[in-house]
C-alpha positions in Angstrom: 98.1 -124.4 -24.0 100.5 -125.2 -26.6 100.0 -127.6 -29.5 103.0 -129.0 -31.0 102.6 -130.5 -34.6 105.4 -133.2 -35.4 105.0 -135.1 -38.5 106.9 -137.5 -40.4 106.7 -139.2 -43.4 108.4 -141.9 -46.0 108.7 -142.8 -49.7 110.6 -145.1 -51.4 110.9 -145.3 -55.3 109.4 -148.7 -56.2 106.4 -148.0 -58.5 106.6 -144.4 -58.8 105.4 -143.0 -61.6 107.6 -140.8 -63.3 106.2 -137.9 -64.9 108.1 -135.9 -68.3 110.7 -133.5 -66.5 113.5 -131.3 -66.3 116.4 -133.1 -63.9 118.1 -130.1 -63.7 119.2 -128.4 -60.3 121.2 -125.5 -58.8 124.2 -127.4 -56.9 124.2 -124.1 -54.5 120.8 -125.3 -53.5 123.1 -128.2 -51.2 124.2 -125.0 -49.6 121.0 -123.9 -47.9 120.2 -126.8 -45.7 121.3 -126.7 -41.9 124.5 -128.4 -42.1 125.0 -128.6 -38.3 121.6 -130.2 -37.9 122.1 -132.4 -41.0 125.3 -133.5 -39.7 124.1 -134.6 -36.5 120.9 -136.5 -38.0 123.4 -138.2 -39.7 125.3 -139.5 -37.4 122.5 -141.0 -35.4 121.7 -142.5 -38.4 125.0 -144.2 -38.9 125.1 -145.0 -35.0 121.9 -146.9 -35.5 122.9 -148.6 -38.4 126.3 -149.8 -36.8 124.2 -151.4 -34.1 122.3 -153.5 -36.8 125.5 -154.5 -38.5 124.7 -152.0 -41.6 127.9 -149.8 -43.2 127.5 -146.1 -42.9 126.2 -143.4 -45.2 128.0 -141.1 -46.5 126.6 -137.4 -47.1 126.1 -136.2 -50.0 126.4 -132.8 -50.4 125.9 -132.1 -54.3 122.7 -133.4 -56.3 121.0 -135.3 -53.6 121.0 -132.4 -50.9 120.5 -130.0 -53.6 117.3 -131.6 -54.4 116.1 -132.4 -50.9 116.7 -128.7 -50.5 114.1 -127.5 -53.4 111.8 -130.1 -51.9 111.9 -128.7 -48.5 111.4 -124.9 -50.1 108.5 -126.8 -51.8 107.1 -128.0 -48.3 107.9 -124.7 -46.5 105.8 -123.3 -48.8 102.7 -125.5 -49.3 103.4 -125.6 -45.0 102.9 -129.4 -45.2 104.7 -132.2 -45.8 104.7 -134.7 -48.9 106.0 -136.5 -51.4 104.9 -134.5 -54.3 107.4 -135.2 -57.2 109.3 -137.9 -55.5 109.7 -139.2 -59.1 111.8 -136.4 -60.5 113.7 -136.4 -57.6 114.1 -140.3 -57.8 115.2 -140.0 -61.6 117.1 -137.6 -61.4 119.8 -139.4 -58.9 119.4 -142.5 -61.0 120.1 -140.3 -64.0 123.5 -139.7 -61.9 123.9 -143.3 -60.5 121.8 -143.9 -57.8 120.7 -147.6 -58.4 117.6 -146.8 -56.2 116.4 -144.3 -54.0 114.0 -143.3 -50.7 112.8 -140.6 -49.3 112.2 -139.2 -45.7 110.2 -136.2 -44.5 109.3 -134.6 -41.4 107.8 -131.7 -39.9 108.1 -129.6 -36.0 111.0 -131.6 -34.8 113.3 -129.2 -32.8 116.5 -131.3 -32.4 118.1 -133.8 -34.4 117.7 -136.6 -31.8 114.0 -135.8 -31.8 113.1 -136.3 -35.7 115.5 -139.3 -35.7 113.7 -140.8 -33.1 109.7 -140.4 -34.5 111.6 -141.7 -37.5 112.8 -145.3 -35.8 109.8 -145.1 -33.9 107.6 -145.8 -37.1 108.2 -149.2 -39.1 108.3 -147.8 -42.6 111.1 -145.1 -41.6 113.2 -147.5 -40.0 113.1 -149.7 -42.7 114.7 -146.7 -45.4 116.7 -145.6 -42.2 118.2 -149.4 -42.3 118.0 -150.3 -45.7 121.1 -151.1 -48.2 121.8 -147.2 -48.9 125.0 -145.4 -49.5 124.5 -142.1 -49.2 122.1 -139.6 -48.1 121.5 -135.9 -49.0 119.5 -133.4 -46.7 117.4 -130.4 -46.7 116.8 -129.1 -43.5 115.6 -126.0 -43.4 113.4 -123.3 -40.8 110.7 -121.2 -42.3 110.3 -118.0 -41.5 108.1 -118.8 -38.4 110.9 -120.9 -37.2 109.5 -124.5 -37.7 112.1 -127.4 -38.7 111.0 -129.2 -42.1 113.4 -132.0 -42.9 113.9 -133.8 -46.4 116.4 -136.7 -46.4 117.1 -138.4 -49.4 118.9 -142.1 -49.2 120.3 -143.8 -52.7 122.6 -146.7 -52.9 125.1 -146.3 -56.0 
């Protein structure tokens, strides 16, 4: 018997409290998520939205995937998912223009369709996934046992 862990999760910034921090982050970081997987998560995202009326999202490849990408490495670590310093990584994007900002997380997906999916399947995801955002960055990432862990960060500027 096989048991399959898939968990997802969802933050958005209002009343976060922001603790004293460095904003600072290696831009190479962007680098390390799976593009290909990021890319197609993306554009389910975007079909979705078009079918609600809602503009697409453009990717961000510099500061926001860069910090969804430490995130992940943080998850991958602690093997779990959270929201642990949400509010740095909130700040820091407003520090660079993001009027506000959300936060998606999941866990044991294999495909993008899959993780999208458990996403508009639960209320609170679908609402970031459809909410007035415009741009996302993305750290999607395997550990070394192979398991998916998925950051997504949404901001509007």
């Amino acid at each position: 018997m096989v048991l399959m862990c898939l968990v997802t999760s969802c933050q958005k910034d209002e009343g976060v409290a922001v603790e004293e921090a460095n904003y600072s982050i290696d831009l190479n970081l962007a680098q390390e998520t799976d593009w290909v997987m990021a890319d197609a998560i993306l554009n389910l995202i975007n079909e979705h939205r078009a079918t609600q009326g809602l503009s697409a999202i453009a990717r961000d490849q510099q500061y926001a995937s860069a910090y969804a990408v430490d995130h992940t490495q943080y998850m991958i670590d602690l093997k779990k998912i959270s929201h642990d310093n949400f509010g740095i990584r909130s700040e820091a994007l407003k520090q660079r223009g993001a009027q506000v900002v959300a936060e998606n997380v999941a866990y044991g997906y294999t495909t993008p369709e899959a993780v999208v999916t458990a996403w508009l399947n639960s209320a609170g995801h679908k609402k970031i996934i459809e909410g007035n955002y415009t741009h996302s960055g993305f750290g999607v990432m395997q550990s070394s046992d192979g398991k998916y862990y998925f950051t997504q960060l949404f901001y509007r500027k």
